[in-house]
KOLTORLO-829396 format. One line per field, with one value per residue: residue in three letters; x, y, z of N, C-alpha, C, O in turn. Coordinates in steps of 0.05 Angstrom, whole numbers, plus 5000, padded with zeros to 4 digits. Layout:
! residues N
type <- (ala; ...)
n.u <- (X; ...)
n.v <- (Y; ...)
n.w <- (Z; ...)
ca.u <- (X; ...)
ca.v <- (Y; ...)
ca.w <- (Z; ...)
c.u <- (X; ...)
c.v <- (Y; ...)
c.w <- (Z; ...)
o.u <- (X; ...)
o.v <- (Y; ...)
o.w <- (Z; ...)
//
This chain:
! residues 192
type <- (unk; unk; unk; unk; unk; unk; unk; unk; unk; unk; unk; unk; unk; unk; unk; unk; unk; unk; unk; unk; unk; unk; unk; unk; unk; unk; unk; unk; unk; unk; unk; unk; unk; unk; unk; unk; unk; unk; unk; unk; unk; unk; unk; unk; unk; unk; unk; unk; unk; unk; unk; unk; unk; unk; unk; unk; unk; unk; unk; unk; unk; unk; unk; unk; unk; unk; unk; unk; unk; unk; unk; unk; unk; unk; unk; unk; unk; unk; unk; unk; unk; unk; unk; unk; unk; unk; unk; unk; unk; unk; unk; unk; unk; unk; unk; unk; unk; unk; unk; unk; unk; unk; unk; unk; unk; unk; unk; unk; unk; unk; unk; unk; unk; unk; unk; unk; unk; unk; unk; unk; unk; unk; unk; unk; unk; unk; unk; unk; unk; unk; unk; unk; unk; unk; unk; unk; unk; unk; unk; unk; unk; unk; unk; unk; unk; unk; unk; unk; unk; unk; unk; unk; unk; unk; unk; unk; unk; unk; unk; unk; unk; unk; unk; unk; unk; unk; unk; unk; unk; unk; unk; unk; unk; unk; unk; unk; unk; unk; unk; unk; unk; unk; unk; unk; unk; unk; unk; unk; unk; unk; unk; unk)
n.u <- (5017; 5041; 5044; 5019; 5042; 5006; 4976; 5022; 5036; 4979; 4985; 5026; 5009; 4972; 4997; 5035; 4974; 4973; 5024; 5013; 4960; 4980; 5012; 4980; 4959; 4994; 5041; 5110; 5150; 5205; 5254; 5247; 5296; 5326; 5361; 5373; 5365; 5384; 5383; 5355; 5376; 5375; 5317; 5294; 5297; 5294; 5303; 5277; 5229; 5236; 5274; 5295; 5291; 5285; 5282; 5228; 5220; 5224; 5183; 5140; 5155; 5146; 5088; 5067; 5087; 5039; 5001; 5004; 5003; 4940; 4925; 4932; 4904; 4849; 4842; 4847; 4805; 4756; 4750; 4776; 4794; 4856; 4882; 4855; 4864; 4922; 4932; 4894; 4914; 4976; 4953; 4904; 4942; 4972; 4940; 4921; 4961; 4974; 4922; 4927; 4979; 4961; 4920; 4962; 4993; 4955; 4921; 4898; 4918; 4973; 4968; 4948; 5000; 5029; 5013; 5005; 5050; 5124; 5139; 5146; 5153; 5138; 5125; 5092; 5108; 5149; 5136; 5165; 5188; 5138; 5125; 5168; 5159; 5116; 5136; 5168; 5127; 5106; 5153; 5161; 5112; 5121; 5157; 5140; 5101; 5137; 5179; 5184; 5124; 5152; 5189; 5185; 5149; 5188; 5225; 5191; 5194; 5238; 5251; 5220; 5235; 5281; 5282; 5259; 5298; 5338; 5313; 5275; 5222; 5171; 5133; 5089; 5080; 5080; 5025; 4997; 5006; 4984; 4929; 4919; 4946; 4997; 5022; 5077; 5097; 5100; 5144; 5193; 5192; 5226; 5269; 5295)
n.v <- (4976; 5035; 5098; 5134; 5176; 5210; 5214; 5235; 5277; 5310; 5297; 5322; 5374; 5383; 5382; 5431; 5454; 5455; 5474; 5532; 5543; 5540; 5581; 5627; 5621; 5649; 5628; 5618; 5626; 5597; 5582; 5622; 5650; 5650; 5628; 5565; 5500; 5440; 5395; 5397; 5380; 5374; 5373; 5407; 5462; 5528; 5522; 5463; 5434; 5476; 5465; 5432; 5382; 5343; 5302; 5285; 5271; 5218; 5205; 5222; 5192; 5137; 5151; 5151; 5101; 5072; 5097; 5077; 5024; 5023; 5040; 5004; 4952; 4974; 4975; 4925; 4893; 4927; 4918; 4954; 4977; 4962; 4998; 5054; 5048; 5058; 5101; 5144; 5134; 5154; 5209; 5218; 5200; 5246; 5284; 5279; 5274; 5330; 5353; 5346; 5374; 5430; 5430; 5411; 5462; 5494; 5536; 5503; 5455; 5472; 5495; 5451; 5413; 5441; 5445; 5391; 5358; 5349; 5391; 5443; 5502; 5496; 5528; 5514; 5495; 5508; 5535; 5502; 5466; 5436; 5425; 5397; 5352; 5332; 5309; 5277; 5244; 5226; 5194; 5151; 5127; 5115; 5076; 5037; 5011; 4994; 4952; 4896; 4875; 4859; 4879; 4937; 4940; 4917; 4961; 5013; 4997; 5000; 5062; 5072; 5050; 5076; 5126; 5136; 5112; 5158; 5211; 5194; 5203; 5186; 5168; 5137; 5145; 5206; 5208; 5179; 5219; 5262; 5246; 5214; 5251; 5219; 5234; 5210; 5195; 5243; 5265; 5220; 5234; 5283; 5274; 5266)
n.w <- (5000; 4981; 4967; 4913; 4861; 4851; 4901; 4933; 4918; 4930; 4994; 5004; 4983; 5026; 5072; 5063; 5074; 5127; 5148; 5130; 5152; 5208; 5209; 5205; 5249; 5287; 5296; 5310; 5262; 5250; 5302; 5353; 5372; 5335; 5294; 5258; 5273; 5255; 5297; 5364; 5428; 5480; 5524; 5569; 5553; 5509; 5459; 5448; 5411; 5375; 5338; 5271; 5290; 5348; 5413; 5410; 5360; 5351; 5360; 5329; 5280; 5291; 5297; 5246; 5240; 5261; 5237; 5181; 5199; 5222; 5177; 5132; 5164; 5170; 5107; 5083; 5118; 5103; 5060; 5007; 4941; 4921; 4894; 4911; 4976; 4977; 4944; 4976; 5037; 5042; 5051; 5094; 5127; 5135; 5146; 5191; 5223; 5215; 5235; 5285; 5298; 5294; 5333; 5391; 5383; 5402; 5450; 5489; 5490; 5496; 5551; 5586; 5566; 5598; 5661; 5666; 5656; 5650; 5614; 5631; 5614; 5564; 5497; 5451; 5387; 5344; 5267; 5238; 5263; 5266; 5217; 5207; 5238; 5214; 5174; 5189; 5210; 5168; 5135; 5175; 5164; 5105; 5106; 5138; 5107; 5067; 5101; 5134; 5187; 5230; 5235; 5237; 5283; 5326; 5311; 5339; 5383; 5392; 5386; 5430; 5477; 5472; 5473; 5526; 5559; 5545; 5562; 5592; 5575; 5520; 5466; 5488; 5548; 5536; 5524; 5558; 5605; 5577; 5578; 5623; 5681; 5723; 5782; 5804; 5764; 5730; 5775; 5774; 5717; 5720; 5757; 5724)
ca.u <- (5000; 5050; 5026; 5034; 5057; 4975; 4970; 5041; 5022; 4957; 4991; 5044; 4992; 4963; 5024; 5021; 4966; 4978; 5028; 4991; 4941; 4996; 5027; 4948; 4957; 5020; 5060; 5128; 5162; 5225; 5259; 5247; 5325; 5337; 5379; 5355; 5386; 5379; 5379; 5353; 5381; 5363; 5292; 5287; 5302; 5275; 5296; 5262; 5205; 5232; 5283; 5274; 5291; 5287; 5283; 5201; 5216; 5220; 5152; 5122; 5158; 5125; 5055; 5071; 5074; 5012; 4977; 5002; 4982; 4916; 4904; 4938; 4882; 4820; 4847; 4839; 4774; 4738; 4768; 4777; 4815; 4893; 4893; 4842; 4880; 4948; 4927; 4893; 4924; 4978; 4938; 4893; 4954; 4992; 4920; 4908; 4976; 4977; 4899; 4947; 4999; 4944; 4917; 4977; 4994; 4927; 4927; 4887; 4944; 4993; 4962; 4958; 5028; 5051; 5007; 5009; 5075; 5145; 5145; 5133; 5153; 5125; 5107; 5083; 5130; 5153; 5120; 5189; 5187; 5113; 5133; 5187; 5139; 5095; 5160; 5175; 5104; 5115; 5177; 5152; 5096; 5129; 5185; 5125; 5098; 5161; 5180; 5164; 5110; 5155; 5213; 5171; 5146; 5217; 5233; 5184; 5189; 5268; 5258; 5206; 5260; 5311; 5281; 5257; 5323; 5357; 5303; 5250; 5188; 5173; 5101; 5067; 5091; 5067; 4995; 4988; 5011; 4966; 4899; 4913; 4974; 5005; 5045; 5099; 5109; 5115; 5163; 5203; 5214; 5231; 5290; 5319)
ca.v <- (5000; 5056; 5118; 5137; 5208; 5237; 5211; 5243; 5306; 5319; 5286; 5354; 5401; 5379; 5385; 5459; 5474; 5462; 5504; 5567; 5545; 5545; 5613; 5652; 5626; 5664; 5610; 5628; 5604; 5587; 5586; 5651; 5646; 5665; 5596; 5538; 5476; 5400; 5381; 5402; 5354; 5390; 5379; 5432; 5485; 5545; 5503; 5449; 5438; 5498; 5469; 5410; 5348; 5344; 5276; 5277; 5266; 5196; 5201; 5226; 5172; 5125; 5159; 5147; 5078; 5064; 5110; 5065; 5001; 5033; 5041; 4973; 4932; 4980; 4964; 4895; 4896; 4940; 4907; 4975; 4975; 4976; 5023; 5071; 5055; 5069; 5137; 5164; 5139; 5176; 5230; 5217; 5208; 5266; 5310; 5272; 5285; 5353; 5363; 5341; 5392; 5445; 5425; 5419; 5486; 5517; 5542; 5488; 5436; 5484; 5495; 5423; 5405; 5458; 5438; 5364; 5351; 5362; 5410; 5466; 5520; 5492; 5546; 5501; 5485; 5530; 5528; 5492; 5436; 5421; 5413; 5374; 5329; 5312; 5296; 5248; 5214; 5213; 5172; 5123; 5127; 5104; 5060; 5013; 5007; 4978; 4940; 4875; 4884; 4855; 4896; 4960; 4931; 4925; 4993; 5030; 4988; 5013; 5083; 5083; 5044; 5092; 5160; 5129; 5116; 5177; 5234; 5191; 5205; 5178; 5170; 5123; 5164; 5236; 5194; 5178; 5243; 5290; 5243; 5218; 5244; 5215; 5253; 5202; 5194; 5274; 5268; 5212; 5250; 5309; 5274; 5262)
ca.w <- (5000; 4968; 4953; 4882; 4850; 4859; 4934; 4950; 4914; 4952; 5014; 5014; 4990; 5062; 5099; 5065; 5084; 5159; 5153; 5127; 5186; 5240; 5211; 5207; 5280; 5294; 5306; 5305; 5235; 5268; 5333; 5364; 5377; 5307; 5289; 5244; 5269; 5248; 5322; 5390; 5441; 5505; 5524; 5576; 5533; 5497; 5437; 5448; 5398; 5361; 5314; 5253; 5302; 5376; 5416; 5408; 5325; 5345; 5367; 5303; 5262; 5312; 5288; 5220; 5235; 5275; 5209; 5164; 5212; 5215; 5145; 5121; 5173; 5149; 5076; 5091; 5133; 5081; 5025; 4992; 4923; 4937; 4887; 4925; 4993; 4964; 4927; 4995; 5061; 5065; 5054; 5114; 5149; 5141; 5154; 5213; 5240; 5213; 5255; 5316; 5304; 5303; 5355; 5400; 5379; 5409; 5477; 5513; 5498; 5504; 5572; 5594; 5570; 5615; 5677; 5679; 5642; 5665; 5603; 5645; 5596; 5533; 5484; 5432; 5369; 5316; 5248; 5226; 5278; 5258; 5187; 5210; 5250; 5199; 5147; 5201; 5204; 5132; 5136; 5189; 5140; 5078; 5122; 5148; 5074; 5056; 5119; 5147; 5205; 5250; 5239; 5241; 5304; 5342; 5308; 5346; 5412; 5407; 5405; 5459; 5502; 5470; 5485; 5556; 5569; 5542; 5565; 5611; 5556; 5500; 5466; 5507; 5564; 5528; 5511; 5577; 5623; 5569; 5578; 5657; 5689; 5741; 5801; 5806; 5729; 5732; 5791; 5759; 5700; 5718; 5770; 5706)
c.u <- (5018; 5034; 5033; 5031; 5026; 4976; 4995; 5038; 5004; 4967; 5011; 5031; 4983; 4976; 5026; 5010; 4964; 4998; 5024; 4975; 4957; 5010; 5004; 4952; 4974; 5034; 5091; 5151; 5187; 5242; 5257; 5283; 5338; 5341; 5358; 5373; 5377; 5376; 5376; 5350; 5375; 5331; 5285; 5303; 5294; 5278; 5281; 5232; 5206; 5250; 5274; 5276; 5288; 5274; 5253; 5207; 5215; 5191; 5133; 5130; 5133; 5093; 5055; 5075; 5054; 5000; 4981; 4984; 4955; 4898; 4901; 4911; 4852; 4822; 4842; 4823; 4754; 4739; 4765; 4795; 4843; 4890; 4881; 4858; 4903; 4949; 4923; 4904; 4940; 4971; 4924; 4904; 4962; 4966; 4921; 4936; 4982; 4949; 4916; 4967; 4980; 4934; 4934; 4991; 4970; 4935; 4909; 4906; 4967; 4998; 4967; 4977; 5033; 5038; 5006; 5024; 5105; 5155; 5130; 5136; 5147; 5112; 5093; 5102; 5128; 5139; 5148; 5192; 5160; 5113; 5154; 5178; 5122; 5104; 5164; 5160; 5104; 5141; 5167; 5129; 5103; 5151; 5166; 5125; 5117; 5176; 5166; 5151; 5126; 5177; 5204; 5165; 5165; 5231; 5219; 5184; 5221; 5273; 5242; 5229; 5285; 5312; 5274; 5284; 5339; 5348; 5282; 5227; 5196; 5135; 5083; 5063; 5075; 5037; 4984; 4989; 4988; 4942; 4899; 4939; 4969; 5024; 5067; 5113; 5127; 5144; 5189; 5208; 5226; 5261; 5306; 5341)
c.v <- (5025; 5073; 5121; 5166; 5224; 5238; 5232; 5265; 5316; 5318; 5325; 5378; 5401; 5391; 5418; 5461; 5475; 5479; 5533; 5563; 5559; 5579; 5625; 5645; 5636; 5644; 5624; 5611; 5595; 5593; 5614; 5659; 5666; 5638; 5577; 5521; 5443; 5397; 5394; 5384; 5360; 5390; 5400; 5459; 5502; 5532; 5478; 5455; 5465; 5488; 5445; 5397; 5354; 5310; 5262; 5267; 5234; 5183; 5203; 5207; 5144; 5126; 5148; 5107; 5068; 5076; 5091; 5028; 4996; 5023; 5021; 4947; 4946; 4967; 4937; 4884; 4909; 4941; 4928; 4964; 4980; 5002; 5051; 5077; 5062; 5100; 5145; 5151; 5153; 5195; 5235; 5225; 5233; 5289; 5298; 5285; 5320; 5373; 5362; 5366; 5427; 5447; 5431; 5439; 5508; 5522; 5525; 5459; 5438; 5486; 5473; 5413; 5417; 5458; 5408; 5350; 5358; 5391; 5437; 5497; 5523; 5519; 5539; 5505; 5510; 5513; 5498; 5462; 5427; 5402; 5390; 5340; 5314; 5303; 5273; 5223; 5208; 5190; 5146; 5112; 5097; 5081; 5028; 4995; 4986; 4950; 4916; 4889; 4884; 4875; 4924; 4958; 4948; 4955; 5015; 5022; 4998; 5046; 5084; 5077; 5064; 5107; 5148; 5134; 5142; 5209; 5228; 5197; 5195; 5182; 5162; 5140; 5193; 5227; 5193; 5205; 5269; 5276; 5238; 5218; 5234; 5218; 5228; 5190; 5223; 5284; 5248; 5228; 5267; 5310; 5275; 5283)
c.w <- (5000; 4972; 4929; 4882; 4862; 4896; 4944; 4945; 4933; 4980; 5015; 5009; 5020; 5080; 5091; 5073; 5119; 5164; 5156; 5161; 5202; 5231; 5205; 5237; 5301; 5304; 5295; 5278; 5247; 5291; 5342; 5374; 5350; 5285; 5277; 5253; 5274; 5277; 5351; 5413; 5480; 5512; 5544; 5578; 5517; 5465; 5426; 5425; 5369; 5331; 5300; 5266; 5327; 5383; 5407; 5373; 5324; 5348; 5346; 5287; 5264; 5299; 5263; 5216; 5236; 5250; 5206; 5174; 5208; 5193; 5136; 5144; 5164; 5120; 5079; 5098; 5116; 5057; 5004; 4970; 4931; 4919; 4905; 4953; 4984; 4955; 4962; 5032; 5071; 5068; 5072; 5138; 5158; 5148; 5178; 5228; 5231; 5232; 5281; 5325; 5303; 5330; 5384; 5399; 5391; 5446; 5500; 5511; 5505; 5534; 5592; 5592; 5606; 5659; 5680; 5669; 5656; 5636; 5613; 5637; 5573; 5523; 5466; 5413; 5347; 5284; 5226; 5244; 5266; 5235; 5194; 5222; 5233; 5171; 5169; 5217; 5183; 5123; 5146; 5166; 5118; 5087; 5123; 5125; 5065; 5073; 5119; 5173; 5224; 5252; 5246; 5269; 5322; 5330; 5330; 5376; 5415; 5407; 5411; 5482; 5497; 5484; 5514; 5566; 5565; 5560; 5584; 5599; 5534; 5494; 5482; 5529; 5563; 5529; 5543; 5599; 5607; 5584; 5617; 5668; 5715; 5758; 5802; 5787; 5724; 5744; 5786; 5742; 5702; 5743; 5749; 5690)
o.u <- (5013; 5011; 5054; 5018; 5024; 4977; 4989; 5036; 5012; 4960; 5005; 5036; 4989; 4970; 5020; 5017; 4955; 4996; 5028; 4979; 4953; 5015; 5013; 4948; 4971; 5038; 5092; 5162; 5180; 5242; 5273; 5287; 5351; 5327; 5334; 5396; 5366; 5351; 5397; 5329; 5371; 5319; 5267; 5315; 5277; 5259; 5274; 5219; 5190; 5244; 5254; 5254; 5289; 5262; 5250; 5190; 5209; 5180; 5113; 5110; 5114; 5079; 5037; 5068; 5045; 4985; 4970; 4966; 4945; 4878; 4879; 4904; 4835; 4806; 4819; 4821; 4732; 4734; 4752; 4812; 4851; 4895; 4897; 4867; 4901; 4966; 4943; 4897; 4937; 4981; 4925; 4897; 4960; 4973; 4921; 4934; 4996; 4951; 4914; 4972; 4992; 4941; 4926; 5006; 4970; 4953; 4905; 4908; 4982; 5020; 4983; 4982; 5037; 5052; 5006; 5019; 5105; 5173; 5109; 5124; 5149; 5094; 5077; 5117; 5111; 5134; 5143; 5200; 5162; 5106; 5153; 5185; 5116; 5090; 5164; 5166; 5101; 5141; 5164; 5132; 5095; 5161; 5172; 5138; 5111; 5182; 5144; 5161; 5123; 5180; 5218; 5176; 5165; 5247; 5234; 5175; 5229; 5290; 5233; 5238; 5304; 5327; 5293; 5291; 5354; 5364; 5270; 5208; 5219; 5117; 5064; 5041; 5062; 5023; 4965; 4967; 4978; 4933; 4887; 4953; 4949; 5045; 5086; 5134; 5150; 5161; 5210; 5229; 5241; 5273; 5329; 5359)
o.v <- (5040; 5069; 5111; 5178; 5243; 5258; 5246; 5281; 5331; 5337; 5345; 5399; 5420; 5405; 5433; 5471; 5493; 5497; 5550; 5573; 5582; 5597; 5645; 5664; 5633; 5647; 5638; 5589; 5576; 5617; 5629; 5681; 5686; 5631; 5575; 5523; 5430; 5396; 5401; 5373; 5343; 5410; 5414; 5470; 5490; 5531; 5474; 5476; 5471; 5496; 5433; 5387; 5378; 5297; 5239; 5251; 5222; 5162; 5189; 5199; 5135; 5107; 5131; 5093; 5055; 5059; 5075; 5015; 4977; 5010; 5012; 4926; 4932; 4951; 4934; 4861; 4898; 4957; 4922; 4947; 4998; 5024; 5069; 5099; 5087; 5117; 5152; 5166; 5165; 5207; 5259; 5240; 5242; 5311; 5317; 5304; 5332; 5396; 5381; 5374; 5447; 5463; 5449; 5439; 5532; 5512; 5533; 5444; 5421; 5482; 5474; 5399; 5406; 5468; 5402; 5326; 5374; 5407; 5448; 5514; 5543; 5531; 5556; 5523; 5525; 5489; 5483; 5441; 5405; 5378; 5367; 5317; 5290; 5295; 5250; 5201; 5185; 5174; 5126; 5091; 5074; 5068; 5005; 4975; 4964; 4929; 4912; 4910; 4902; 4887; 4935; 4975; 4971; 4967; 5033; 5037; 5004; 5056; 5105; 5093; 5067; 5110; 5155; 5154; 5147; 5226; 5247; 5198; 5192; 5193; 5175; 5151; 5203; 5246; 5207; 5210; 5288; 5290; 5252; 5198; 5237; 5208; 5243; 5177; 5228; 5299; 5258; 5242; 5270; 5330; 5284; 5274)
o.w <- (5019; 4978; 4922; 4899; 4877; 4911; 4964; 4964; 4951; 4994; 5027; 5021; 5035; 5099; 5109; 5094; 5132; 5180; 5174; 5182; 5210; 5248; 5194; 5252; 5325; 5328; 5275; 5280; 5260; 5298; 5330; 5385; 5348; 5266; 5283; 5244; 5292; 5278; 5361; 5418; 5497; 5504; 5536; 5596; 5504; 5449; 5403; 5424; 5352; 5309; 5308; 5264; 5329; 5367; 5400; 5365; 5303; 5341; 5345; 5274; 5250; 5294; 5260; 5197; 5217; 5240; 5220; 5164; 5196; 5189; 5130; 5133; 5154; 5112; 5071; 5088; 5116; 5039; 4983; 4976; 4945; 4929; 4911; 4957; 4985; 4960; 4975; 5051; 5092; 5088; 5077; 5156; 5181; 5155; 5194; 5243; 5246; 5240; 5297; 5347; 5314; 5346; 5399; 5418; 5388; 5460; 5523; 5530; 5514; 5544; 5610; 5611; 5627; 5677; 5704; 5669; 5675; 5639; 5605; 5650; 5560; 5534; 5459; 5420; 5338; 5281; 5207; 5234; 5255; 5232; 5185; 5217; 5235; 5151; 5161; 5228; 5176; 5104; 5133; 5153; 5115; 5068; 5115; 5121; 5057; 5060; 5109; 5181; 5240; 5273; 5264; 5283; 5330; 5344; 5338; 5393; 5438; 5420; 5400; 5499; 5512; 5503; 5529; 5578; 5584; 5569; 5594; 5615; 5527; 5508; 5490; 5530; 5581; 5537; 5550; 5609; 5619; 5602; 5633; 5669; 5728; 5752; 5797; 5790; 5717; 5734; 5794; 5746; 5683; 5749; 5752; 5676)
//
């Protein structure tokens, strides 16, 4: 379940237009610092979230699998045409994670990061990390696609154990502390 040349077309008009969105919503196009840089390795940091990578990018890959999971067992269950699934999944995907990065950009998740998270200065992500986020559900994306299941699998079960290990969060981790945190997950991470 590829996409082909129309799906990937439409698929980055998409990812435009969450951009436009996030910059009508003043989001800041890149780091308020000034600086563009491939990697922000510091999570509590005013960089954080601001430049193209930071440790969460393994988290959007991550997304980009579970889409493609997703789509590849509906495709199968609603015995849609491959060609039909193929043209528009990742298109679904990359809106769905691009509705996310809106979202997380608004001031009631901005809010909740910053009260039941150890990201206690979160300003929400620059318009340059967003994009960067939803190139790197596009990867996981197109990675699965190609992939055996299982290898995809153990890909995403090593960087949850990665970033755990390296920063104490990871997705499962972020999934759980946004919907029900818990004070001695908070207090754990934040010994780290």
């Amino acid at each position: 379940m590829r996409p082909d040349r129309t799906g990937s077309g439409v698929a980055l008009a998409g990812g435009l237009l969450v951009v436009a969105i996030l910059l009508a919503m003043h989001r800041p196009p890149i780091c308020p610092c000034g600086t563009v840089r491939l990697w922000a390795g510091v999570v509590q940091s005013p960089e954080n979230s601001q430049q193209l990578t930071d440790w969460y990018s393994f988290s959007h890959v991550i997304h980009g699998f579970l889409f493609y999971g997703a789509a590849h067992l509906l495709w199968r269950k609603a015995g849609l045409a491959r060609y039909v699934a193929s043209r528009w999944a990742l298109v679904v995907a990359v809106l769905a994670e691009g509705a996310w990065e809106i979202l997380e950009n608004s001031p009631i998740i901005i809010d909740r990061y910053r009260a039941v998270t150890v990201s206690y200065g979160y300003s929400g992500d620059s318009v340059l990390n967003s994009a960067s986020d939803i190139a790197c559900m596009a990867l996981g994306f197109l990675f699965a696609a190609r992939a055996p299941a299982w290898v995809t699998v153990l890909l995403a079960l090593g960087f949850e154990l990665f970033t755990l290990a390296m920063i104490r969060d990871n997705l499962a981790l972020n999934v759980l502390m946004l919907a029900w945190p818990i004070e001695a997950v908070r207090t754990w991470q934040a010994a780290g």
